[in-house]
ZATORVO-969940 format. One record per residue: residue number from 1; z, y, x of N, C-alpha, C in turn. Coordinates in steps of 0.05 Angstrom, whole numbers, plus 5000, padded with zeros to 4 digits. Each point is the difference from the previous one (the first is absolute). Example, Ala and Ser with C-alpha at 12.3 -4.5 7.8 and 13.67 -1.06 7.14 Angstrom:
   nr    nw    nv    nu   caw   cav   cau    cw    cv    cu
    1  5156  4886  5264  5000  5024  4982  5000  5024  5018
    2  4986  5021  4993  5001  5024  5016  5014  5022  4985
end
This chain:
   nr    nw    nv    nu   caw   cav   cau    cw    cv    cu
    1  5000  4976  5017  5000  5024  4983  5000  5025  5018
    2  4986  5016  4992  4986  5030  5021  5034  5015  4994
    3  5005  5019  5020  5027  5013  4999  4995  5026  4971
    4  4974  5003  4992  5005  5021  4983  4999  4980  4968
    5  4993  4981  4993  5004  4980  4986  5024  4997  5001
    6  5018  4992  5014  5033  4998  5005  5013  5016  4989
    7  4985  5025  5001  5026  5026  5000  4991  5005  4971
    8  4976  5000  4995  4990  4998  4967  5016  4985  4978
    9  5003  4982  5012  5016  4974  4982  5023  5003  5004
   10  5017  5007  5021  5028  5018  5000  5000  5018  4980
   11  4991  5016  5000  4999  5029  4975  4999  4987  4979
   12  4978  4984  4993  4996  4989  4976  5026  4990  4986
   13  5009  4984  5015  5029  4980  4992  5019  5016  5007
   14  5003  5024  4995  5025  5014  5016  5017  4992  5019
   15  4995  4989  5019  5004  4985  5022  5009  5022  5026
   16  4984  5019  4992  4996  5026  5024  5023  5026  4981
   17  5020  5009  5008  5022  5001  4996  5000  5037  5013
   18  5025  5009  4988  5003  5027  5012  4969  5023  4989
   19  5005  5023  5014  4974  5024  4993  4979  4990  5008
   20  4995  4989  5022  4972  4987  4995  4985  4983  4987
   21  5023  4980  4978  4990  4983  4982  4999  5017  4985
   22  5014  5025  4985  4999  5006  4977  4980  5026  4996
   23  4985  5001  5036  4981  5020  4993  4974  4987  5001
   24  5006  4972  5014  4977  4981  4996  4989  4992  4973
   25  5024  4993  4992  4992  4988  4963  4991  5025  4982
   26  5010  5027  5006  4989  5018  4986  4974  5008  4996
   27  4988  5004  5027  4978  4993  5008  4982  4985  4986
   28  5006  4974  4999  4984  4978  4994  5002  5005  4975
   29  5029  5004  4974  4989  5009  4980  4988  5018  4987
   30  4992  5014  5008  4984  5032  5001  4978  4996  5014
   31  4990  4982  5011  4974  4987  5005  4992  4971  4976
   32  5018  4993  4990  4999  4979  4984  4986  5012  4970
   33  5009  5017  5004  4993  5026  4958  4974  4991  5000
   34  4982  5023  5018  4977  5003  4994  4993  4967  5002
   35  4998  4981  5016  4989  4976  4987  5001  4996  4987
   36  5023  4983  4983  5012  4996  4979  4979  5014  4980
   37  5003  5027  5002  4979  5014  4974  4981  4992  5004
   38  4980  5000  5024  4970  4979  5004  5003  4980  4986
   39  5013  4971  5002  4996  4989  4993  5004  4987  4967
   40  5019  5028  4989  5001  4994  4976  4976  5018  4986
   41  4993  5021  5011  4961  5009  4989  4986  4981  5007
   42  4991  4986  5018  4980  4974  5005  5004  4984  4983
   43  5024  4987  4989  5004  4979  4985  5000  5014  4976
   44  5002  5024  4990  5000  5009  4977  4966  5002  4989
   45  4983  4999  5024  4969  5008  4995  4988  4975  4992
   46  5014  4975  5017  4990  4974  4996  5011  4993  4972
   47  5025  5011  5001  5003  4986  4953  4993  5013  4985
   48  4986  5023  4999  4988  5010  4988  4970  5005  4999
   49  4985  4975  5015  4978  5013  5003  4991  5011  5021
   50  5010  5022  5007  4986  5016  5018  4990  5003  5026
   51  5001  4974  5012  4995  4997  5025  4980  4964  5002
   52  4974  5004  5009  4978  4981  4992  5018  4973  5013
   53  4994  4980  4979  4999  4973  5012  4981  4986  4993
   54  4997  4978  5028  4973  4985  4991  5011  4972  4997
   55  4989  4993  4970  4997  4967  5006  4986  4981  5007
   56  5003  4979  5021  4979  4989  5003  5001  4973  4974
   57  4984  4979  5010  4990  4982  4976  5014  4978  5014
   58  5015  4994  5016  5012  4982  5012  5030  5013  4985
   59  5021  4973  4994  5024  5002  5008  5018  5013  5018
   60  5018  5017  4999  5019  5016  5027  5028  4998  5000
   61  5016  4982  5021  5022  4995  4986  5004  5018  5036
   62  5022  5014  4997  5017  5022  5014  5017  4986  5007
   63  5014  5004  5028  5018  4992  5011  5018  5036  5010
   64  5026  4998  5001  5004  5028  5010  5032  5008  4991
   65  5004  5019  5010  5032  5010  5001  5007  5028  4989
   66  5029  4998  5005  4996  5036  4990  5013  5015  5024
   67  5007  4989  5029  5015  4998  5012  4982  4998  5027
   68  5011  5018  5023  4989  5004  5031  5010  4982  5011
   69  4989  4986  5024  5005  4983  5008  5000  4961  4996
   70  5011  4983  5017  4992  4971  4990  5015  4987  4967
   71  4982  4986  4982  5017  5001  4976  4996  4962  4995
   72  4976  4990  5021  4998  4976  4998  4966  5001  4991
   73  4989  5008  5000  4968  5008  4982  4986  4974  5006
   74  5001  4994  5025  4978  4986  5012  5004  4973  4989
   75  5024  4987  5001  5007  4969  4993  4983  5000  4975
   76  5008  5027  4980  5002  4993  4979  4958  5010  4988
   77  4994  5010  5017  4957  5003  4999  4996  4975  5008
   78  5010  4978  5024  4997  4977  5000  5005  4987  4985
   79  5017  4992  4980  5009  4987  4982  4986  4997  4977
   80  4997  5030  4986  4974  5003  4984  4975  4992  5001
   81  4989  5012  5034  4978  4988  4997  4999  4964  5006
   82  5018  4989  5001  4992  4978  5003  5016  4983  4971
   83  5011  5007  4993  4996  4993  4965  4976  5006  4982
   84  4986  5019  5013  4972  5000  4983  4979  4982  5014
   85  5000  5002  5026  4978  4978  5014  5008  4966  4991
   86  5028  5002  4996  5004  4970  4988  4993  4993  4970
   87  4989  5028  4986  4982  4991  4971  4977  5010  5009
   88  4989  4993  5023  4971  5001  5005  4988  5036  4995
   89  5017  5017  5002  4990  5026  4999  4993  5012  5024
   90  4974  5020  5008  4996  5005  5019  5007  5031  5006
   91  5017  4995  5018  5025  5031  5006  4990  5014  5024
   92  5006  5015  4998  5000  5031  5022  5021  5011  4997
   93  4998  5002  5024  5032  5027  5013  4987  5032  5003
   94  5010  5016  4986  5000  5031  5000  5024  5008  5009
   95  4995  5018  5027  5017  5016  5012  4992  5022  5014
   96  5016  5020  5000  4993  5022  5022  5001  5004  5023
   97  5005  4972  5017  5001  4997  5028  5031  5023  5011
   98  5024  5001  4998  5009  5025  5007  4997  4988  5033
   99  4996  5013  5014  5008  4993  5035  4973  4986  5013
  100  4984  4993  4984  4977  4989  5014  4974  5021  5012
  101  4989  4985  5025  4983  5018  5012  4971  4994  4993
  102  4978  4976  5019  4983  4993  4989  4993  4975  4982
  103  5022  4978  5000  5014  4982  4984  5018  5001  4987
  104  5007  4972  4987  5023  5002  4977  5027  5007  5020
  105  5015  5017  4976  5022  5007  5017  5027  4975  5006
  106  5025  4998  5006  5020  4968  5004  5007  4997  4975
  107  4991  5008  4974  4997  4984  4978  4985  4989  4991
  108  4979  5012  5008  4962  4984  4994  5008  4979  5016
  109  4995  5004  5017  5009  4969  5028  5026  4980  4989
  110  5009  5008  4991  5020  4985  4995  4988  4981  4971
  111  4992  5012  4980  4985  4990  4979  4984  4985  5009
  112  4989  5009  5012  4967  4980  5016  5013  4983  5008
  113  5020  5008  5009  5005  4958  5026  5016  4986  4973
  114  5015  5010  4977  5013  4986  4986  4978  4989  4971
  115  4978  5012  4996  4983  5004  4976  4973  4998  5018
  116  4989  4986  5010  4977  4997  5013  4976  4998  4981
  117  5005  4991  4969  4978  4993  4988  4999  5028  4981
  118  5016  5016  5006  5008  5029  4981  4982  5030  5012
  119  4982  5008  4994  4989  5024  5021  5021  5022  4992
  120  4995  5022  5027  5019  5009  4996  4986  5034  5012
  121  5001  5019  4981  4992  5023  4998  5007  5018  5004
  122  5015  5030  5016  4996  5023  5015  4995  5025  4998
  123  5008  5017  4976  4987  5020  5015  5019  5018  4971
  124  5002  5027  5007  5010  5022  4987  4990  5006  4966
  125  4972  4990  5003  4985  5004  4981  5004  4975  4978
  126  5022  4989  4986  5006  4971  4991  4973  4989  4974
  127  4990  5034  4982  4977  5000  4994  4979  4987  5008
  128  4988  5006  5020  4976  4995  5010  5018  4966  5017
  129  5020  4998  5001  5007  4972  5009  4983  4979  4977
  130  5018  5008  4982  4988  4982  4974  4978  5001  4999
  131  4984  5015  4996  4972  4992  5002  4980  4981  5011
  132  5015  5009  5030  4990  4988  5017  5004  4956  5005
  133  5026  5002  4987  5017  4972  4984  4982  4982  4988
  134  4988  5022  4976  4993  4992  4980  4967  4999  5000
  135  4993  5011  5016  4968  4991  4994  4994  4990  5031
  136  5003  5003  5021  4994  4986  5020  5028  4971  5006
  137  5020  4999  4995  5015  4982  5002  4996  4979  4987
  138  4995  5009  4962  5005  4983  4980  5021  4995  4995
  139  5027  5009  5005  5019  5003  4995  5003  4992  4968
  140  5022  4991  4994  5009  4998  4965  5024  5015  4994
  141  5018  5007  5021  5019  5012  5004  5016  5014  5015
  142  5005  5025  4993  5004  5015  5022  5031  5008  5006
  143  5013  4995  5021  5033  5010  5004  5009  5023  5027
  144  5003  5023  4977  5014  5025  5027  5021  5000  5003
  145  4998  5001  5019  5020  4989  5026  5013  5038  5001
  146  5030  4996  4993  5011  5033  5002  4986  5024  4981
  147  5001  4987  4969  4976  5008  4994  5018  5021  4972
  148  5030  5008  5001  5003  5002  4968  4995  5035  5002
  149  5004  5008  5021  4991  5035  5002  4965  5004  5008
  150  4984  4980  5003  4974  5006  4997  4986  4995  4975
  151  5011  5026  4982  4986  4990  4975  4963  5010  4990
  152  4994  5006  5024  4967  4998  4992  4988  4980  4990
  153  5011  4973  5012  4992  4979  4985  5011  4983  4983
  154  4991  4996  4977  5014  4991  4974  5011  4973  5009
  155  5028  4994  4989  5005  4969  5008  5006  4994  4968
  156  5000  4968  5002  5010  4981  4979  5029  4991  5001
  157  5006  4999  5022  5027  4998  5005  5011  5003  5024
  158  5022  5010  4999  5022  5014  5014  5017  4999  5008
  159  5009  4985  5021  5018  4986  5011  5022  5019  5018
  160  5019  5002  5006  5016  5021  5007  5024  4985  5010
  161  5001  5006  5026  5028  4983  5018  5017  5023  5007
  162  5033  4997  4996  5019  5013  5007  5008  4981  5023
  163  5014  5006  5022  5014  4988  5021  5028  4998  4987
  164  5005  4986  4999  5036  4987  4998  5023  5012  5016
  165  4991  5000  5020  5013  5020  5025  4997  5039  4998
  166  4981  5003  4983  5004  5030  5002  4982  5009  4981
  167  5000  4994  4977  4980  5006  4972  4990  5023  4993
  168  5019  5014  5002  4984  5020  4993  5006  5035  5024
  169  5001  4981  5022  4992  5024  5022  5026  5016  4998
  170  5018  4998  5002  5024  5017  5004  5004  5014  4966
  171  4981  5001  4983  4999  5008  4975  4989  5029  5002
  172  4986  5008  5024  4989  5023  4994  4975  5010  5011
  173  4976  5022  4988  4984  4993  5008  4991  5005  5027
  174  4981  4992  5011  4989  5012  5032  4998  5020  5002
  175  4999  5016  5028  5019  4989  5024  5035  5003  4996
  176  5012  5009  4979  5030  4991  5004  5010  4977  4990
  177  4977  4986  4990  5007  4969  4998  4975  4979  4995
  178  4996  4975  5006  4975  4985  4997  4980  5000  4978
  179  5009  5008  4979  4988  4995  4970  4966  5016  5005
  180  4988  4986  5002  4972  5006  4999  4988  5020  4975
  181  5011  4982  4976  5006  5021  4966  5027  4991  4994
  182  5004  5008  4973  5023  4995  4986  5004  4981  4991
  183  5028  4993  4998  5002  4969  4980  4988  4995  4977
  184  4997  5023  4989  4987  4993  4973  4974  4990  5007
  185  4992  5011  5022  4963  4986  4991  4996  4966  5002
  186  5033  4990  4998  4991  4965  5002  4994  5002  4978
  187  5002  5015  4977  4993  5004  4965  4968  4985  5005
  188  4981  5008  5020  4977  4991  4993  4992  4970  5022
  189  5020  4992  5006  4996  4968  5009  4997  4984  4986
  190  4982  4982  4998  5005  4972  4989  5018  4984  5008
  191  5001  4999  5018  5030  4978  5018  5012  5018  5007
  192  5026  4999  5015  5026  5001  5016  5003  4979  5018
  193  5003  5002  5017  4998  4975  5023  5031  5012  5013
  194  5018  4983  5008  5015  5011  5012  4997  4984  5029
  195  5000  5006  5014  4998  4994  5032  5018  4992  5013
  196  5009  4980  5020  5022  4992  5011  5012  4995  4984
  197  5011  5000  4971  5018  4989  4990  5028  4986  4999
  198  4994  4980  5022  5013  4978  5015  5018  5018  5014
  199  4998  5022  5016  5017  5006  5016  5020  5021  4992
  200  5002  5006  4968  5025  5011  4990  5009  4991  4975
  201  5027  5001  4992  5021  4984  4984  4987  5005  4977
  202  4995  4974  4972  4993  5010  4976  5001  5019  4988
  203  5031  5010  5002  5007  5022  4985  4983  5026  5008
  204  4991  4997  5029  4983  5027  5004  4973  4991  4991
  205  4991  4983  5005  4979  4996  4974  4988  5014  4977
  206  5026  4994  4987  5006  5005  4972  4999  5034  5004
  207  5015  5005  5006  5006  5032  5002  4973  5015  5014
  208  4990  4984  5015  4967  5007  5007  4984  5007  4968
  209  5001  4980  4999  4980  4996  4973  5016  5022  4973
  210  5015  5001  5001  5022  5021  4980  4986  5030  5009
  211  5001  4999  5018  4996  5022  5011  4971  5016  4990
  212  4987  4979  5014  4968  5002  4992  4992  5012  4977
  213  5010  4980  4982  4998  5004  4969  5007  5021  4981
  214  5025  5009  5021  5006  5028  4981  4983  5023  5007
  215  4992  4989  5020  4972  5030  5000  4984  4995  4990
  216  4980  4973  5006  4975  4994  4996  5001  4985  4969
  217  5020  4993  4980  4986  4985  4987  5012  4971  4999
  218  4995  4981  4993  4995  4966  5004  4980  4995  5015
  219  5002  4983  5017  4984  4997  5026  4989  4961  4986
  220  4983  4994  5016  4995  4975  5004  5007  4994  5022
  221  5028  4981  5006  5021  5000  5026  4989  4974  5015
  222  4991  5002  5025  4997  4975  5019  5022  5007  5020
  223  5007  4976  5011  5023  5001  5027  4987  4971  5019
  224  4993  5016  5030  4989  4984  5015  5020  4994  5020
  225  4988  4993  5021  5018  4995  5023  4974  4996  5033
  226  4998  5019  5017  4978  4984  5022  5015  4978  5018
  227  4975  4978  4989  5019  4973  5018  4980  4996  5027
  228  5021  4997  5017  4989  4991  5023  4981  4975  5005
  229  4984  4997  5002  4984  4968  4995  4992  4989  5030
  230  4993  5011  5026  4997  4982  5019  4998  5035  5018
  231  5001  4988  5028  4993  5017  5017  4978  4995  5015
  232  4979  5026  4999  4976  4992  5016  4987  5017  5022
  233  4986  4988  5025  4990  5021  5012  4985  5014  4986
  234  4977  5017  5027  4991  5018  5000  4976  4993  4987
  235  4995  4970  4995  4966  4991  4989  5006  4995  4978
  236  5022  4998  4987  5006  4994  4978  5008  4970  5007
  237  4999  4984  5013  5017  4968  5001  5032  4997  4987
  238  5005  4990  4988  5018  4988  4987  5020  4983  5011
  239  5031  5018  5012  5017  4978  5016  5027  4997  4984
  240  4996  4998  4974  5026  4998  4985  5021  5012  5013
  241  5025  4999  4986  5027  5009  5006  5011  4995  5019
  242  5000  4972  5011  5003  4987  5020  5008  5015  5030
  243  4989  5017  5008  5008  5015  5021  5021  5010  4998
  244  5016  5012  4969  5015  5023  4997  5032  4977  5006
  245  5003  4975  5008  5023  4991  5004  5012  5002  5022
  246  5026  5002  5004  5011  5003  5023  4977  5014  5024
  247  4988  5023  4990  4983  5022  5021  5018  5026  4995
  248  5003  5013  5021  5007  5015  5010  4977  5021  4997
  249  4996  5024  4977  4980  5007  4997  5008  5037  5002
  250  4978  5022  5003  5000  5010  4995  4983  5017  4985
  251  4996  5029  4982  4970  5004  4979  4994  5022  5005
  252  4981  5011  4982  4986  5026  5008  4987  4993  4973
  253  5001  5039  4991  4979  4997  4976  4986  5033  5002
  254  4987  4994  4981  4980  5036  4997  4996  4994  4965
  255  5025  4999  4986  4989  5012  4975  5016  5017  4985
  256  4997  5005  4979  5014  5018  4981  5024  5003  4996
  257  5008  4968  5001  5034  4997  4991  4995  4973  5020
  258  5013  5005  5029  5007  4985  5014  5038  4985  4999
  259  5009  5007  4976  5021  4990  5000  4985  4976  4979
  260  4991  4997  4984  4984  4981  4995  5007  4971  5001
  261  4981  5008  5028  4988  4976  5020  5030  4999  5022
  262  5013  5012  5003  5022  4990  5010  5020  4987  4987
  263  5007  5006  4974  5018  4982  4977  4981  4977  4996
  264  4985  4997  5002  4975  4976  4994  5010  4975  5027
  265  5001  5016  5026  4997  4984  5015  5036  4993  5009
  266  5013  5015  4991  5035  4993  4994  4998  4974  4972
  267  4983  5006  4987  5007  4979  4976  4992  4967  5013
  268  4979  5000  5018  4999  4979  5011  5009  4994  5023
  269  5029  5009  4996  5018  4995  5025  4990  4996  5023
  270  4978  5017  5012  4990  5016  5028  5025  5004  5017
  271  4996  4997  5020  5022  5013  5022  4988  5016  5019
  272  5007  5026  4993  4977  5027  4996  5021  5012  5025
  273  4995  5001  5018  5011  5009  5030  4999  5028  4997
  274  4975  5014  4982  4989  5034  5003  4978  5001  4979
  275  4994  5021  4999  4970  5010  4972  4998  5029  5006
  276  4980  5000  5001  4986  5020  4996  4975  5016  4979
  277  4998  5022  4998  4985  5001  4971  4980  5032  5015
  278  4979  5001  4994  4986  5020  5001  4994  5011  4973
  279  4968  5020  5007  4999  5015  4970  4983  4978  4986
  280  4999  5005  4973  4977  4984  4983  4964  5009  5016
  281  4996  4972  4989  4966  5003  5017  4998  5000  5042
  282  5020  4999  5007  5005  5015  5024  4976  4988  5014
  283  4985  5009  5013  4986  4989  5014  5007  4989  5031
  284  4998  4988  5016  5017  4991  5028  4988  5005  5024
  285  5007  5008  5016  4983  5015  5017  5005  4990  5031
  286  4999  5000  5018  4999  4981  5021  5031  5004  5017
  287  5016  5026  4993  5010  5001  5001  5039  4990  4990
  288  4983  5000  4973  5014  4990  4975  5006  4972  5016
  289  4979  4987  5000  5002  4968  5018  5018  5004  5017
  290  4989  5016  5022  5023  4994  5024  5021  5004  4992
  291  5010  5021  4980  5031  5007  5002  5010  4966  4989
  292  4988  4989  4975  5001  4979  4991  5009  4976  5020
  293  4989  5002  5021  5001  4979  5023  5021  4998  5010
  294  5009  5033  5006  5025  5004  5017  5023  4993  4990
  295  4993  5011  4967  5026  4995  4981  5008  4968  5000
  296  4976  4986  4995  5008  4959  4991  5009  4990  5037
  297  4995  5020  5021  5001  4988  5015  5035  5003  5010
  298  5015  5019  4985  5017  5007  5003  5024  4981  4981
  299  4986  5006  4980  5017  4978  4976  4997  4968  5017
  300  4975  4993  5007  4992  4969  5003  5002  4978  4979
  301  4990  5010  4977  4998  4987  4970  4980  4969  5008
  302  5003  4982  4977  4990  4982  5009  4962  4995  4985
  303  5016  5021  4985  4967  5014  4976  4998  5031  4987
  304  4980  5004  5007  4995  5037  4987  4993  4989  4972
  305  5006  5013  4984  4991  5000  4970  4993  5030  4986
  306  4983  4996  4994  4985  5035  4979  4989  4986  4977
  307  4986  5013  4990  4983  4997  4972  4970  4995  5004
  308  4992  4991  4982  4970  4996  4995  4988  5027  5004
  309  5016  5016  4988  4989  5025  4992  4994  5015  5036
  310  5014  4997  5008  5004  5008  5035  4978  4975  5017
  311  5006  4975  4996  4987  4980  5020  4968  5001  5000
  312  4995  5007  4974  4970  5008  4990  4988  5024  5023
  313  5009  5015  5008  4992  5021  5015  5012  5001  5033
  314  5020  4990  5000  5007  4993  5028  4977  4968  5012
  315  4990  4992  4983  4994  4982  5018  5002  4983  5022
  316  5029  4997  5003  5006  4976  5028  5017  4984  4992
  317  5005  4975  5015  5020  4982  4990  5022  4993  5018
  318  4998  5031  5018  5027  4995  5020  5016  5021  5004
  319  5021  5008  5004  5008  5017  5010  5013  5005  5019
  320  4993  5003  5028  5023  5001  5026  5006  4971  5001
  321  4965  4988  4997  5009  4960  5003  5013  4997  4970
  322  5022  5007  4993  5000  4996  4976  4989  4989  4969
  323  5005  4978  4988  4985  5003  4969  4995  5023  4995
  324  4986  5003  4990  5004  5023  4969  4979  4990  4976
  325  5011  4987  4973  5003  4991  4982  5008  5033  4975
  326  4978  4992  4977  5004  5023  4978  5006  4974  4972
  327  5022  5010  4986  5006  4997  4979  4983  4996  4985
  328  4991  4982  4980  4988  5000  4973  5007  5007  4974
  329  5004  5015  4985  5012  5001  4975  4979  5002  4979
  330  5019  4981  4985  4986  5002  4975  5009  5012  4969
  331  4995  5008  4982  5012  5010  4982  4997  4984  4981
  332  5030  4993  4986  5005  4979  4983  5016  5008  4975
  333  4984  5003  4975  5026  5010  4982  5018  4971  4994
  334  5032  5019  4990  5019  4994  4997  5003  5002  4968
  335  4992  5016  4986  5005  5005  4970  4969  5012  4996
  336  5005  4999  4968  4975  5018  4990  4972  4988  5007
  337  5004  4968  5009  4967  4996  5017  4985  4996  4975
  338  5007  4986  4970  4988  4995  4984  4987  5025  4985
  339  5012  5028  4998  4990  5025  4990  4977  5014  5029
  340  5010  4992  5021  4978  5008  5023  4975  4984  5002
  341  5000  4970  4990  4971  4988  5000  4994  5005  4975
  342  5009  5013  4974  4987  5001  4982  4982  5030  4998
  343  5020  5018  5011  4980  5030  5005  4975  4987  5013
  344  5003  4983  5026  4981  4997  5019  4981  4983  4989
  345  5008  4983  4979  4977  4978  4983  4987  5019  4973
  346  5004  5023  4995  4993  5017  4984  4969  5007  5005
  347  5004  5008  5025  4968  5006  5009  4985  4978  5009
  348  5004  4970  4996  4983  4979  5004  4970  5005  4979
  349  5009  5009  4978  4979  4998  4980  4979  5018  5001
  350  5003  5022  5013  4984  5017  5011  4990  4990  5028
  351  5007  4987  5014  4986  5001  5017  4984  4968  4993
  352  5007  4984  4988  4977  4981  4985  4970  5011  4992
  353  5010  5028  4982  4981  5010  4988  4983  5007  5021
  354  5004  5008  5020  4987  5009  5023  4981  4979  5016
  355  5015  4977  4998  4976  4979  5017  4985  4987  4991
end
């Protein structure tokens, strides 16, 4: 994590204490107004009309948050799309690439090595994505990826993940707190997905979902959990769990919510020597490596461990001699799976019509 990311998320959580927290957070809310007002005129233009959307003639089921930072997205665009390829539907991934240069950025890559038979699409313009899906792909179905604040393009359904660990962004909006929009706008989700699930007590659950509701409405409630399923290199090979016993390990991550992936790798009783966490997307730079080297060579772990999301773009399968092994996760609901395949079996009939 970058030191001005640090001190951001200090302020945020009132963490940062005395006149400089309290001239920091002032700040941030008096920078927070005018958004806030943006995005309640944007979303006021889109329910009323006044701002063009296009539909295409394909199916659009949205994946997306209301919330900055990691919320779990990716398990759960994998999951989808491979519940539709298992009723024979032909899917595409829509995304905006955030962090990518002339290729897919460490979530495209990451999709590709996990979804090989899934294409996977790029670019700012999610419009002209679909198009491009749909008459040169042949696509039957289309899924945006981070998709619930790009409303140029009409979706069918609307999927919307809160993190379990920090739902709704400190409860206030950006920059004095994560909330991308307001709670109310889960009002226009089809789902509720709650994220991590597993790693806090029912009762906050419950009070999650309490919560939700008194802003937004009655929600359609899912509760997942990301499960660990095998650890794999850098080619994508498959070395099950197996390593994580009696190893002496240490991690590294680059995403949104790197506490995450560290309660993830505490739940499978890891014996985690050190961790480290950079920014989301981080790219790694040759330097980045060496410090990396010096650090495992210091600890003397018996395995480096990161994420798919990281191994995809680092490319090696050593570090300082070292393993280095990325996590697999998969996203598995816990509740609500029978109301989440039925939204998702909703649009089967349309996309029949289509082939």
């Amino acid at each position: 994590m970058s030191r001005f990311e640090h001190t951001f998320l200090r302020l945020v959580r009132g963490e940062t204490r005395g006149l400089l927290g309290f001239v920091g957070r002032a700040g941030l809310s008096a920078l927070s107004l005018p958004y806030a007002i943006g995005v309640r005129l944007r979303n006021r233009k889109f329910d009323r009309g006044g701002e063009h959307v296009t539909r295409v003639d394909r199916p659009v089921v949205s994946v997306g948050n209301i919330t900055l930072g990691g919320t779990g997205k990716t398990p759960v665009v994998e999951w989808v799309a491979r519940w539709y390829r298992e009723h024979g539907v032909r899917v595409c991934l829509l995304s905006r690439g955030y962090g990518q240069s002339d290729h897919l950025n460490d979530e495209g890559l990451l999709l590709d090595q996990n979804l090989p038979d899934v294409p996977h699409l790029q670019d700012r313009d999610r419009v002209a994505l679909a198009r491009i899906a749909i008459d040169e792909l042949e696509s039957d179905l289309l899924i945006l990826d981070d998709g619930f604040q790009h409303r140029m393009l009409a979706r069918d359904l609307d999927l919307v993940l809160l993190d379990a660990l920090n739902p709704f962004g400190s409860g206030r909006m950006f920059p004095r707190g994560m909330l991308r929009e307001p709670i109310r706008s889960l009002s226009r989700a089809s789902v509720v997905i709650l994220s991590r699930a597993d790693l806090v007590e029912p009762e906050r659950r419950v009070e999650i979902r309490r919560l939700a509701e008194r802003t937004a409405g009655p929600l359609c409630w899912v509760e997942g959990r990301q499960t660990p399923i095998g650890l794999v290199d850098h080619e994508g090979v498959d070395h099950g769990l197996g390593p994580l016993k009696a190893s002496r390990c240490i991690a590294f991550c680059g995403l949104g919510n790197p506490e995450g992936f560290r309660r993830t790798l505490q739940g499978l009783g890891v014996d985690l020597l050190d961790f480290r966490s950079y920014p989301d997307h981080h790219v790694y730079s040759r330097t980045d490596l060496d410090d990396l080297a010096l650090w495992a060579q210091r600890q003397r772990p018996a395995l480096i461990l990161t994420t798919q999301k990281d191994s995809v773009k680092l490319r090696v399968d050593q570090i300082a001699e070292i393993p280095l092994l990325s996590l697999r996760i998969a996203f598995e609901p816990l509740s609500g799976v029978a109301e989440l395949e039925q939204a998702l079996a909703r649009l089967l009939p349309s996309v029949g019509e289509l082939s």
